[in-house]
C-alpha positions in Angstrom: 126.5 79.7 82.0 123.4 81.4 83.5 123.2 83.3 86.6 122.0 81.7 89.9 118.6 82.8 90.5 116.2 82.5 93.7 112.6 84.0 93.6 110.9 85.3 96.9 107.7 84.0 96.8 105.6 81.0 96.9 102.7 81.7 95.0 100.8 82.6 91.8 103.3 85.2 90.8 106.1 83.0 91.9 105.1 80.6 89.8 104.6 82.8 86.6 107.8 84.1 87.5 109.4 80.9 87.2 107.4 80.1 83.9 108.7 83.2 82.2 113.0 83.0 84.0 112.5 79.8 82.6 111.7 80.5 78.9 113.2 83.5 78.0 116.1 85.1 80.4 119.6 85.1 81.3 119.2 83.4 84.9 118.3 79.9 86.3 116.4 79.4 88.9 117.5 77.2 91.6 115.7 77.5 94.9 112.4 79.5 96.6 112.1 81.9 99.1 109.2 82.2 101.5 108.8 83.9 105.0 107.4 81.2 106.6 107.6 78.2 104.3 104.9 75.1 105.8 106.7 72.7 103.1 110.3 72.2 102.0 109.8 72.3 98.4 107.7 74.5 95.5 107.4 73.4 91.9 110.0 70.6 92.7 112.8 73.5 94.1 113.8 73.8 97.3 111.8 76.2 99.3 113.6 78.3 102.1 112.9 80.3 104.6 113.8 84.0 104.4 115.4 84.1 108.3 118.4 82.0 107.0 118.7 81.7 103.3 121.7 83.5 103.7 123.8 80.3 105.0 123.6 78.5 101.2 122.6 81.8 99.3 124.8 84.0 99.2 124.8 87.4 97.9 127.5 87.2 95.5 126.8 84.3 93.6 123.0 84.7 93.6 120.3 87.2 92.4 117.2 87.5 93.5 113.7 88.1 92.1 110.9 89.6 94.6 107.3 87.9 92.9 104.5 88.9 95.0 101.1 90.4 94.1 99.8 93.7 94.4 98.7 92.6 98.4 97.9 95.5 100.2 98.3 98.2 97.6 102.2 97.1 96.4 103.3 97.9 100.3 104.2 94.6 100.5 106.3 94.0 97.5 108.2 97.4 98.5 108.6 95.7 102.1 110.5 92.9 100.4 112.5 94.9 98.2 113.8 97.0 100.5 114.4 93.6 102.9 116.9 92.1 100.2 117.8 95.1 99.0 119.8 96.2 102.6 121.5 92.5 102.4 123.2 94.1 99.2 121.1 91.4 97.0 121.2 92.2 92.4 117.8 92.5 91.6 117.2 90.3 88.4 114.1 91.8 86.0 112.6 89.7 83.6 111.8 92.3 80.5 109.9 89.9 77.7 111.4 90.1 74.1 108.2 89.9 72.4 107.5 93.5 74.0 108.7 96.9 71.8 110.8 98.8 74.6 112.9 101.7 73.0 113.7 103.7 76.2 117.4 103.6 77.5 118.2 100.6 79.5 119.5 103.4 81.9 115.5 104.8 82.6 114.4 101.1 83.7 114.5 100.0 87.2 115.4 97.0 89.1 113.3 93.7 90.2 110.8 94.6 86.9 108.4 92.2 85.8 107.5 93.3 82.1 105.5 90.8 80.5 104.7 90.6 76.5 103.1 92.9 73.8 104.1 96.4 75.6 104.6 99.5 73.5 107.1 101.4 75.6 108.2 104.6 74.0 111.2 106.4 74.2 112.2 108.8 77.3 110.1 106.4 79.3 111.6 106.1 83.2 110.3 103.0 85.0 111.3 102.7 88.9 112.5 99.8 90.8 110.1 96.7 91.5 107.6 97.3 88.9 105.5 95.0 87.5 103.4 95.1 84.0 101.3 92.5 82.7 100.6 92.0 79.0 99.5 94.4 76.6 100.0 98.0 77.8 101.3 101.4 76.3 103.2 103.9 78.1 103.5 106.9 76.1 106.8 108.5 75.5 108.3 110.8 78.5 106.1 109.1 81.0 107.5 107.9 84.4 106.3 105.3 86.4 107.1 105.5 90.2 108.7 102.4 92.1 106.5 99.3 93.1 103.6 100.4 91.0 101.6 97.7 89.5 100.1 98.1 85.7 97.6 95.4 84.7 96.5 94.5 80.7 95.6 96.7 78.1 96.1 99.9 80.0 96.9 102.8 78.2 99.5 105.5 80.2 99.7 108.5 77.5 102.9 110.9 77.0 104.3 113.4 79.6 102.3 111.4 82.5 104.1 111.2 86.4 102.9 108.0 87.9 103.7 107.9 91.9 104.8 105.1 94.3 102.4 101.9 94.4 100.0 102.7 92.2 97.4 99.9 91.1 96.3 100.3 87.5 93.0 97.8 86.4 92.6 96.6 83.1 91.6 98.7 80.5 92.1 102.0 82.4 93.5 105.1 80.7 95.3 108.0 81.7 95.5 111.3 79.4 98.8 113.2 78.5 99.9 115.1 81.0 98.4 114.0 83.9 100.2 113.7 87.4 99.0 110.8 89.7 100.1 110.9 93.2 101.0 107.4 95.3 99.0 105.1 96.2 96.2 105.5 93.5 93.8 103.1 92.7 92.7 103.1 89.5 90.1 100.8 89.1 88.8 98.5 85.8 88.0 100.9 82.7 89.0 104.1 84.7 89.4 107.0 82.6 91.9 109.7 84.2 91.9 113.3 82.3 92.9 115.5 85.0 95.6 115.2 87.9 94.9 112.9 90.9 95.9 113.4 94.6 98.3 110.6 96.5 96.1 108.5 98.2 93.0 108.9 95.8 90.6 105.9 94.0 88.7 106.2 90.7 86.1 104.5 89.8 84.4 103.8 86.5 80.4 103.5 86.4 79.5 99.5 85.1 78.1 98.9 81.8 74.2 99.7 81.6 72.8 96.2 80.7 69.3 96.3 78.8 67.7 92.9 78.9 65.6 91.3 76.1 62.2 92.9 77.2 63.8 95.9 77.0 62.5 98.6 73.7 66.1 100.1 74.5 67.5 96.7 73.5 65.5 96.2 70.6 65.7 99.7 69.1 69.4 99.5 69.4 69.6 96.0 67.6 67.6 97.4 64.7 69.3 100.2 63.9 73.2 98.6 63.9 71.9 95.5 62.7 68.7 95.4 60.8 69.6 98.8 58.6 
């Protein structure tokens, strides 16, 4: 028999979160939980409110799953961990099979969202209430702080220290090595080769477009493509 499952949220994560309990996990979901719910039900579940959940919910015969976005840098997402977390709720992760994870299962976290097509070495440490969208690589001996958010296709080489709520955009790359403080914001295509301070933002330059009138555009098309 699966284990009772209720997911805090009533939105776009919530409802990817019930799309992947649902396929592939050892929980069922049974009910919603919002803060201040304006209907009764979401996807066809009941939808609760948070201020008294408690009454049919209780905290040793169901888990809980915090799905919320990256809203105001992850501070959010912590907020509601540490909520459910003082009510003595078990955290449920949902860590997708068609991902290679060969860490210890004692270096991952609780409440993680790990989603398909991750290369996650060994000796990686993952905190609590982490999520990580599809198609990343986290080098071996890297740790990622608690509530930090990792998009798609970002690249986290070995021996890296990732801090507390850290956004990572896709296709951003740190280099081995490298210590990033909390509450980084490392945005789309960011390259990271040195250390960053807590607090800090990168950002990458955008793509230098050269239109069709351009002799940029046309001497580059010759030579890759008319050689």
């Amino acid at each position: 028999m699966k284990n009772k499952l209720l997911i805090f949220g009533d939105g776009e994560i919530a409802d990817q979160a019930l799309f992947y309990f649902s396929k592939q996990s050892e929980y069922k979901v049974v009910a919603f939980i919002a803060d201040n719910p304006t209907e009764d039900k979401f996807k066809n579940f009941p939808l609760v409110s948070s201020k008294d959940f408690e009454k049919d919910f209780s905290n040793d015969e169901y888990s809980i799953h915090i799905a919320l976005s990256y809203r105001n840098l992850n501070k959010i997402r912590e907020e509601k961990f540490k909520y459910f977390d003082k009510k003595n709720y078990n955290f449920a992760s949902f860590i997708s099979d068609k991902s290679t994870i060969l860490t210890d299962k004692k270096n991952l976290g609780r409440n993680l969202f790990i989603l398909e097509e991750q290369s996650i070495q060994t000796g990686v440490k993952i905190g609590d209430n982490v999520m990580i969208w599809s198609n990343n690589h986290i080098g071996h001996n890297s740790s990622i702080g608690s509530h930090t958010y990792i998009s798609s296709n970002v690249t986290i080489s070995g021996y890296c220290e990732i801090g507390l709520r850290c956004f990572f955009g896709v296709n951003s790359c740190v280099s081995d090595f490298c210590k990033i403080g909390d509450d980084c914001f490392i945005t789309m295509g960011s390259v990271i080769g040195s250390n960053l301070k807590s607090d800090s933002t990168s950002v990458n330059k955008s793509t230098t477009i050269f239109e069709s009138d351009s002799k940029i555009n046309r001497m580059l098309k010759k030579k890759y493509f008319n050689s």
